[in-house]
N, C-alpha and C positions, 0 to 999 in steps of 0.2 A: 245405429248404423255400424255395419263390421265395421274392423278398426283401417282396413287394407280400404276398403269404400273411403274414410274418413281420409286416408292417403289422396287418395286418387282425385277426390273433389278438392280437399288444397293447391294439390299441383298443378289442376285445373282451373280455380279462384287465382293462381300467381300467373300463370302463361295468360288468361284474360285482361291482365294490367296489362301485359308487355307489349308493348307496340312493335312491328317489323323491324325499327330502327333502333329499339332498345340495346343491342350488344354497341352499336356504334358512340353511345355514352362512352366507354369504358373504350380509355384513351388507348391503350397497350394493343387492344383487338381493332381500333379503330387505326391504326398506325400500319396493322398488318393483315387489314383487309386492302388498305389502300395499295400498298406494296405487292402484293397477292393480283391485284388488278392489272401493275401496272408490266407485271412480270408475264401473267397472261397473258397479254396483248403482244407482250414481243416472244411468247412462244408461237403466239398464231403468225404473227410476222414471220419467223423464222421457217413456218411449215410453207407457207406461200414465195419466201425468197428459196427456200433447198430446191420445190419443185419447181418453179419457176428454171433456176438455173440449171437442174437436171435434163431440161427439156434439150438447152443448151448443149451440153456436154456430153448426153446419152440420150437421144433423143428418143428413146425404144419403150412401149410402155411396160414392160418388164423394169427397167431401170427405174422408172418413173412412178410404179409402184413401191417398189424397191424402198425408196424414200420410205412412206408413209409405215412401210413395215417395220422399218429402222427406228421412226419414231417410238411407235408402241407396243415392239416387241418387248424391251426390256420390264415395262412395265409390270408386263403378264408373265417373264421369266425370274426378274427380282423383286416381285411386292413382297412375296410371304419373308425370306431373309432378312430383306429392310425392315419390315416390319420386328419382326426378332432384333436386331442389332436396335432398332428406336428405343426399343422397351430399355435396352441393359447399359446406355450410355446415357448421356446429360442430353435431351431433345434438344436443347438451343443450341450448344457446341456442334453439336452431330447437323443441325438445320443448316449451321454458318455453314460447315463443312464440303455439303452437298450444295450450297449454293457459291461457293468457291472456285468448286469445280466447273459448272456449268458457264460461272464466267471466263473460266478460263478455256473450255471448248470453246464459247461461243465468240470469245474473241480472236483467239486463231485462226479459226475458220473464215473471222471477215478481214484478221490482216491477209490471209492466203487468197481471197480472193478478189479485195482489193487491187492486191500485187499480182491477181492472173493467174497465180497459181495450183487453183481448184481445180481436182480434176476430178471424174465420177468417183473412181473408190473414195478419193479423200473426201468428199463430199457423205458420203453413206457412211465413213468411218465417224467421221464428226459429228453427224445424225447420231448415228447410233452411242458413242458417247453422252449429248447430252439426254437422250433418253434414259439413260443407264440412271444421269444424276437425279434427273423427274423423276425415276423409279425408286430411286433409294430417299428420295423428300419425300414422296406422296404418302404413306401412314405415315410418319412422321408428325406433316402437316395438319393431317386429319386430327391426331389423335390430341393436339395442344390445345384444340377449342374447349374442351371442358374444362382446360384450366383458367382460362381468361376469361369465362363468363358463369354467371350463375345459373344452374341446372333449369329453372324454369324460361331460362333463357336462348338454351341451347337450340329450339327449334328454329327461332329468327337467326340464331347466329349460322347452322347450317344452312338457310335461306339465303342469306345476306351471299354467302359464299358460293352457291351452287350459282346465284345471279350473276356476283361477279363475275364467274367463267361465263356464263353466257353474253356478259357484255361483252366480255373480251372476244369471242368468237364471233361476235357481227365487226365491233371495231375493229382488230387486229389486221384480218383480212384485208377488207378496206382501205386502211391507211398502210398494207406494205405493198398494194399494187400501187400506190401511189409514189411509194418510196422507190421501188422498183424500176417505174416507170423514168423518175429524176434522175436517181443515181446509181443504179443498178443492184443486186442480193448482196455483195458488201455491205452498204449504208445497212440495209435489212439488220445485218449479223451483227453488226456491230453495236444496234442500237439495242439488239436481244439481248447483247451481254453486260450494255449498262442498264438495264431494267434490272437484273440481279442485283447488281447495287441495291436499290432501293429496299431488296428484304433483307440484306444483309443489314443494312442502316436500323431497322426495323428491329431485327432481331438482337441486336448488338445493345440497342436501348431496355430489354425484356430484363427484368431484373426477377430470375423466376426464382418460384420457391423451388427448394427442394429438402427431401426428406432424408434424414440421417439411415445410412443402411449397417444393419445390423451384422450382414450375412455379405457375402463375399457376389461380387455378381454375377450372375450365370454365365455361362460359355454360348457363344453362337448356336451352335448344333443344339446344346441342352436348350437353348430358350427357344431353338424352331421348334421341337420335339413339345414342349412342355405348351406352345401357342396352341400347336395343330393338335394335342390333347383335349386341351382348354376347349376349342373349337368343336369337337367332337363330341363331347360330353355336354355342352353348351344348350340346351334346348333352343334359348332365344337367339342366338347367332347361328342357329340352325336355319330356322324360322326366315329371319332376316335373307341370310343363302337362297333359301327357297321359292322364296317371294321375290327376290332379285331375279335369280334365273328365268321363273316363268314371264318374268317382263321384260328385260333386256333381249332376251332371244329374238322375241317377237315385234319390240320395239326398235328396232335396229332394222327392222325393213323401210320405215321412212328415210331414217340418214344414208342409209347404201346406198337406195336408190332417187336420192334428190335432185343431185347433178341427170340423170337419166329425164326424170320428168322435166327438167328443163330444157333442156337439149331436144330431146325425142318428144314428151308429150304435149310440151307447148310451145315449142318450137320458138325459145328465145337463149340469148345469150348470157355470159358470165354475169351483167349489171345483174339480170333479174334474179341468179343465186344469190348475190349480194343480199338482193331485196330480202330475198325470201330466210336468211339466215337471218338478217337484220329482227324481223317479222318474230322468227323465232327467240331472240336476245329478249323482244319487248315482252313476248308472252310469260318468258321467263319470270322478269322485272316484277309483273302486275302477280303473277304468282307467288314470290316470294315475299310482296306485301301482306297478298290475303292469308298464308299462312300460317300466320301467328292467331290469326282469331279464328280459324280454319280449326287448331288446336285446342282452343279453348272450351269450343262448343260441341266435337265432335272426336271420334275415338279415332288413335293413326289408323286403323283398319280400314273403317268407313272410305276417308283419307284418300286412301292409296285404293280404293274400290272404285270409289268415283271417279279421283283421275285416270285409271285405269280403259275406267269404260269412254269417256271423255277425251281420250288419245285413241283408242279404235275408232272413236267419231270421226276422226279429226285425219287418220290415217284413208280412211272410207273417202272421206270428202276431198282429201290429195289426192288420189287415186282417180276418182269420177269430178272432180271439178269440169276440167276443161278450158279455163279460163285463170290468168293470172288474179285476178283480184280474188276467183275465191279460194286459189292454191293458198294466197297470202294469209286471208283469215283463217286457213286450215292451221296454218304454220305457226299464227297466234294461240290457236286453241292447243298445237301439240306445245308449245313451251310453257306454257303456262302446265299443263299434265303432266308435261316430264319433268318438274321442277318439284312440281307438287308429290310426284312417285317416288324421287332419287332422293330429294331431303330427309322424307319420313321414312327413308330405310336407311340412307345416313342415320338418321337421329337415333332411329331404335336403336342400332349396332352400336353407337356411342354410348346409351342409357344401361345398354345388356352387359357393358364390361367396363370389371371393376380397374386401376390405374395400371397394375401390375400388366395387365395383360393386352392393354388398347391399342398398343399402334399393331402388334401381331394380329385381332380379330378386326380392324380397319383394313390392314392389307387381303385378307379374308373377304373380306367387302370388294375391295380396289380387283383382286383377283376376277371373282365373278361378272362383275361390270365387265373388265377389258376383256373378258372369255366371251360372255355373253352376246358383245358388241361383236366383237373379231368374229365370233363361230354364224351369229344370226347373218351378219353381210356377206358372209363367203354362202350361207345356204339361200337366201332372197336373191342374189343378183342369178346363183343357177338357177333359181325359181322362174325368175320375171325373164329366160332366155328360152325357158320351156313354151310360159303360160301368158307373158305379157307382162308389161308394168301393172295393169291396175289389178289382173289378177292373182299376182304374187301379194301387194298390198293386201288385197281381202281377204289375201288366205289369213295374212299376220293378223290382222283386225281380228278376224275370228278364232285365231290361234293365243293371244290376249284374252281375249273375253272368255275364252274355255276356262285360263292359267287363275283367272278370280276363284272358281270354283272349285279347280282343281286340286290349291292351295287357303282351301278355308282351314283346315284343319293346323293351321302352321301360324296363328295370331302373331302379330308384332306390336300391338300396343298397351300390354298388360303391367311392365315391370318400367313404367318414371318414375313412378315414386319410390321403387326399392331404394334402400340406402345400399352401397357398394363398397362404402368408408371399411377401412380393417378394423374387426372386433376387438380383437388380441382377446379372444375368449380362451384360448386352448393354454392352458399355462408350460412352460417350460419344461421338458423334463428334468427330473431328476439327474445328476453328472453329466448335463448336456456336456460342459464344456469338458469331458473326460473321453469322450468319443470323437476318435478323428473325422472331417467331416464331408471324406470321399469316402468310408467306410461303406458297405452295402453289398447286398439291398438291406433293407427294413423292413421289419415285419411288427404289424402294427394289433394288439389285442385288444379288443373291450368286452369284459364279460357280463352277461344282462341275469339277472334273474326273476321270471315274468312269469304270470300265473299262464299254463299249458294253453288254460281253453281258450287263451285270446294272442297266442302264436301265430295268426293269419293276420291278425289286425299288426302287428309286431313288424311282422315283415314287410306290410304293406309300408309301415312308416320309414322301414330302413331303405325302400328304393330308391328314397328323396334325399338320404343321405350317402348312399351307394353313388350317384351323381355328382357331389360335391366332391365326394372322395379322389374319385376318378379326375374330375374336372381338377382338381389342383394339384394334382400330381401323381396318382395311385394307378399301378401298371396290373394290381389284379385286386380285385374285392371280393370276397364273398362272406357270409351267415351259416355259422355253424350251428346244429341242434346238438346236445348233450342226448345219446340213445338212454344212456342209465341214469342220468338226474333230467326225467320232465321238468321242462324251465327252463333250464341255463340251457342259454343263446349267448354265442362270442360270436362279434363281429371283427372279421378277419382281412387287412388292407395291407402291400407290399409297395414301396418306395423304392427308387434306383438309388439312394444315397443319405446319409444321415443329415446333409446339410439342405437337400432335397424337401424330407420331411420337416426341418426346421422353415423351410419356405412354405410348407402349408400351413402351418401355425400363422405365419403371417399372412395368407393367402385369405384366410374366411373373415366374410364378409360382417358384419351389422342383420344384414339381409339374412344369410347362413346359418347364423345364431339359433334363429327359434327352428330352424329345419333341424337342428342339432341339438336342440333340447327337447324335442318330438317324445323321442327313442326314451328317455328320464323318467313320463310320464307312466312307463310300462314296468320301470324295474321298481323291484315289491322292497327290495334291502332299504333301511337307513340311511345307507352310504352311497355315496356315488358307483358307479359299475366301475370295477378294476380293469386297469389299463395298463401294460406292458410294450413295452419295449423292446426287439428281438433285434442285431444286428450281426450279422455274417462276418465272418471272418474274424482275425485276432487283433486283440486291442495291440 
């Protein structure tokens, strides 16, 4: 058996032991799923008490959208930053940080309205705040699961997490019209901003590891620049992007248009969205059980095909039900598929990137979700004003089931087994510590000397390493040929900075390694291929 097969069925042999509930052993992630829940619930609280009292205060649905835009615009305008800032400071400091804030929005908001004081802007101001804080935690948040749990574990542990939200979106609701109803969107705010608590407690108890740095740590700018690199060169965060896209677009016709089928196609009230989100919480739940053996027996591709097709059913059957009980079972079959779609593109995106770079290609993730979501509901609701509710739905059913196809070519379940871990293959250079280390750019030489007639095979192997180059830092690459010595081939790579290229040394991976011992294979010399060093400017 290839040795990458011999990977693939271990990884496979350890995700078959792990039960749904296996991360929930391991107290540290067990402590900050629960807090994670409990904080959910009073975000959903908080989005049912803001509109709730905007109705109040700005009764216009302008205003009233308003809200909901305030919540998740930040999201989709600060994920890639946050994500940048997560990678270059201490995750737990930075998490406390950001959950600081949000209690301290959400508490002011409920002394001011407590006190009567709420009025629409201050209302969408303070929205929009603590969205800012959701936005600047969310990679963050994502990116700390693979430290708490063990890799063949990370599929339940994503599971366990994507359910929680979903519990929290049946519950939240529910118990803040309840609260509402007692004691008005105060009580709501205020009990949003002690649920903060509970991850700060949480976080405060993470005794994490952390790794001694060598190198100085990037700058804001440099580490968006260096993410959205990473990202670009990235095949499998590619992948991941692309396969999100064609589903989120399309899937986002059910959520836009659910309050509508309630209202309009079946002619009932708020309880029965309750229901029907509820509906959807459960399908979630039983989804993120089956997942783990889901993983075991079958490839993420398959996966995310099946539930694919499995939510077009399900969207089809919302659409032409007619009847609450079978909208309800539709609504089980879509959570149960959307749980099953979002975790195994979570997961990939988590397995595709190595420490340095995770919470920037998680925000990369968090991006396309909230694009995908926001862009799909703005084009469905003008859809279902043309053509109808059930025939906007069908179009999306079948606008899914195309995106399976469409996106064959773009795999996401090839690389769990890669190791990610840093090699420290690349040795030091020479008088590193002689070159100052904003000096630049760098100009990077490795000279080959390879027999002419297999120059094509040569090249082929250098595009694999052309990739890495790029991907960890290199703003130009290219393969030079020698016109007068047939054979000598330099491969030719340019860095913005000398401290820059010292962070690719640390950047290549375990995985990296043998892509970068390929090229070895070809040079004919004794000696390893000469390597140079160029930098701009004066010592």
């Amino acid at each position: 058996m290839h040795p990458a097969a011999d990977l693939e069925a271990g990884a496979r042999q350890r995700m078959s032991v792990a039960s749904p509930w296996a991360p929930l052993r391991n107290r540290m992630f067990r402590m900050l799923w629960l807090a994670s829940v409990a904080s959910n619930i009073g975000t959903w609280m908080h989005e049912v008490g803001a509109g709730w009292l905007m109705t109040s205060l700005a009764p216009s649905p302008l205003m009233v959208a308003l809200v909901q835009a305030a919540t998740s615009a930040p999201v989709f305008l600060l994920a890639l930053p946050a994500g940048a800032l997560a990678d270059i400071v201490d995750r737990r400091r930075y998490l406390i940080a950001s959950q600081l804030w949000m209690l301290a929005m959400a508490g002011t908001l409920g002394a001011l309205t407590l006190a009567g004081l709420t009025t629409a802007p201050l209302l969408l101001l303070f929205t929009f705040a603590l969205g800012v804080g959701n936005a600047m935690m969310t990679p963050a948040w994502s990116a700390i699961t693979p430290e708490l749990v063990a890799r063949h574990e990370l599929p339940a542990a994503v599971g366990l997490g994507s359910m929680g939200m979903n519990v929290a979106r049946a519950v939240g609701p529910a118990l803040a019209g309840v609260i509402v109803a007692a004691a008005g969107p105060g009580a709501v705010f205020v009990l949003n901003a002690l649920s903060f608590l509970a991850v700060i407690v949480a976080l405060q108890r993470w005794q994490r590891e952390t790794q001694p740095a060598g190198l100085p740590a990037e700058r804001l700018v440099g580490a968006l620049r260096a993410g959205l690199r990473y990202a670009r060169h990235s095949p499998e965060l590619i992948a991941v992007a692309v396969r999100g896209v064609a589903f989120f677009i399309f899937a986002s016709a059910s959520w836009a248009l659910l309050p509508l089928i309630v209202r309009q196609e079946l002619q009932r009230g708020p309880g029965t969205y309750g229901v029907f989100l509820a509906c959807l919480g459960a399908g979630a739940t039983a989804g993120a059980l089956l997942l783990p053996r889901l993983h075991a027996g079958m490839s993420r591709d398959r996966i995310v095909a099946g539930a694919t097709l499995l939510y077009a059913a399900a969207m089809l059957a919302l659409a032409h039900s007619g009847s609450v009980l079978a909208a309800g079972g539709a609504m089980l079959l879509a959570g149960l598929a959307w749980i099953s779609v979002v975790s195994s593109l979570m997961t990939a995106a988590q397995t595709a990137l190595p420490r340095w770079v995770r919470a920037r290609g998680l925000a990369l993730f968090w991006v396309v979700y909230m694009g995908g979501m926001a862009g799909g509901s703005a084009l469905w609701g003008q859809l279902a004003s043309w053509t109808g509710i059930p025939g906007a739905l069908s179009v999306a059913a079948a606008g899914i089931v195309a995106g399976i196809f469409v996106t064959r070519r773009w795999p996401i379940g090839r690389h769990d087994s890669v190791d990610l871990s840093p090699s420290l293959v690349w040795p030091t250079p020479l008088g590193a510590d002689q070159v100052g280390r904003e000096r630049g750019p760098v100009m990077v030489t490795i000279e080959y000397r390879i027999d002419p007639a297999r120059s094509a095979e040569f090249a082929r192997a250098l595009q694999q390493v052309r990739t890495i180059r790029r991907r960890d830092g290199a703003f130009m690459w290219e393969l030079f040929a020698d016109v007068e010595q047939p054979g000598r081939m330099v491969e030719c790579f340019m860095v913005e900075s000398w401290v820059e290229h010292l962070r690719q040394h640390e950047r290549v991976t375990v995985a990296d390694r043998e892509v970068l011992e390929r090229p070895l294979a070809f040079h004919l010399d004794g000696e390893r291929p000469r390597v140079t060093h160029l930098v701009a400017g004066h010592a």
